[in-house]
C-alpha positions as a Markdown table, in Angstrom:
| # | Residue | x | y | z |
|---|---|---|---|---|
| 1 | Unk | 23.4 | -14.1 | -21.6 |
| 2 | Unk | 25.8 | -11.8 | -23.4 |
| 3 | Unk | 26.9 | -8.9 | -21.5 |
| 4 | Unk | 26.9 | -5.2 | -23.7 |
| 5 | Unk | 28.0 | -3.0 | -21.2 |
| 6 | Unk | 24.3 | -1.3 | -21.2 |
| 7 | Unk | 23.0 | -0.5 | -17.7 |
| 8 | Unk | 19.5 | -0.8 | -17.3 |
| 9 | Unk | 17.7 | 2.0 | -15.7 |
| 10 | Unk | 14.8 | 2.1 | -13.6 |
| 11 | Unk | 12.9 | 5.3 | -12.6 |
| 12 | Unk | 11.4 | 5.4 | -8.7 |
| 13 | Unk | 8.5 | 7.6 | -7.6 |
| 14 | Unk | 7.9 | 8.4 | -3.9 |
| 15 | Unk | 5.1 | 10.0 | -2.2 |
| 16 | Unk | 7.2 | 12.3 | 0.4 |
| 17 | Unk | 3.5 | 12.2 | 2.3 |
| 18 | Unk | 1.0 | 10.4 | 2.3 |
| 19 | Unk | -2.4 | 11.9 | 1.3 |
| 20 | Unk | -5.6 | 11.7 | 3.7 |
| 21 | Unk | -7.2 | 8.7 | 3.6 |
| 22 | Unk | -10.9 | 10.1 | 2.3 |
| 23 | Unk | -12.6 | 7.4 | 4.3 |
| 24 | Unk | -11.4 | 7.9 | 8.0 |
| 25 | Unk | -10.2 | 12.1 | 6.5 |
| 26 | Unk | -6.7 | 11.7 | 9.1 |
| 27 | Unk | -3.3 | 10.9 | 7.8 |
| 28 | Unk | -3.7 | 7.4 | 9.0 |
| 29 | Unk | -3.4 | 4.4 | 6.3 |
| 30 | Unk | -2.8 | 0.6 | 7.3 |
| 31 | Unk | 0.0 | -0.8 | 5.8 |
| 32 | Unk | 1.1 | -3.9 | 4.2 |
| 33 | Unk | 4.8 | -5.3 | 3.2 |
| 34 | Unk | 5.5 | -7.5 | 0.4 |
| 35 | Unk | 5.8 | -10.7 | 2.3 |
| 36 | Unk | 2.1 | -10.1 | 4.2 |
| 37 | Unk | -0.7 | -11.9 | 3.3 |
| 38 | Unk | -3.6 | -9.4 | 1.3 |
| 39 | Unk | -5.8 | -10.0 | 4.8 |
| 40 | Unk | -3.3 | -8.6 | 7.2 |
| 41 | Unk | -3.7 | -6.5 | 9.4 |
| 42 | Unk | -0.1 | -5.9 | 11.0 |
| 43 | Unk | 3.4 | -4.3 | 9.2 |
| 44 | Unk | 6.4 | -5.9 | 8.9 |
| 45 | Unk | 8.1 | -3.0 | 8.9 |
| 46 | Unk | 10.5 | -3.6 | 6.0 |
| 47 | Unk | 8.8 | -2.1 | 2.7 |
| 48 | Unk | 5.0 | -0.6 | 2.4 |
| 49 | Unk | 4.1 | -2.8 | -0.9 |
| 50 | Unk | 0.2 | -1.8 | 0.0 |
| 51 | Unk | -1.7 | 1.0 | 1.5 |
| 52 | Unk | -5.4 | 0.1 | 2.9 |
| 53 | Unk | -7.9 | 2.5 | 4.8 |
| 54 | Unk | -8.8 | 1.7 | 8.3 |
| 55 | Unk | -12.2 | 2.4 | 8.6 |
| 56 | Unk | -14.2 | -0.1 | 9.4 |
| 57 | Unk | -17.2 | 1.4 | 7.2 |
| 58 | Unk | -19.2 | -1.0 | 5.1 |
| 59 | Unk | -20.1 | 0.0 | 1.3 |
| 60 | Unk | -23.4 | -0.6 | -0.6 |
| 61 | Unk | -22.5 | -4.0 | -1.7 |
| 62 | Unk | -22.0 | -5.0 | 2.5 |
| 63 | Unk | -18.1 | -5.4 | 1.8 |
| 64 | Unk | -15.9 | -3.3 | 4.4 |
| 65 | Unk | -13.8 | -0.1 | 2.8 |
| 66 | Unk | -10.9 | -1.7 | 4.2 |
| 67 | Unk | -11.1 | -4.7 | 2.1 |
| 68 | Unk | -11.6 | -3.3 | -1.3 |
């Protein structure tokens, strides 16, 4: 690999809040870091790679909100 002197750049977007969840209508989301399994239900703590409700609804198809 040749180096050019270019410097990539990458562009990062934050949410300064996060928006109601529409299921449970609070400010409360469960939240998932990189390293978690998709199934978790606890945070690591380090990042938020995935936001999930945490109603514990079920839709039409008898799948729960929470897992979709």
């Amino acid at each position: 690999m040749e180096l050019t002197g270019e410097v990539e750049t990458t562009t990062r977007r934050y949410l300064r809040k996060p928006f109601p969840d529409p299921m449970t209508e609070s400010g409360e989301w469960g939240l998932r870091c990189y390293t978690d399994p998709p199934d978790s239900d606890t945070w690591c703590e380090d990042d938020v790679y995935d936001i999930y409700t945490t109603s514990n609804e079920t839709a039409i198809d008898e799948t729960k909100y929470r897992d979709w």
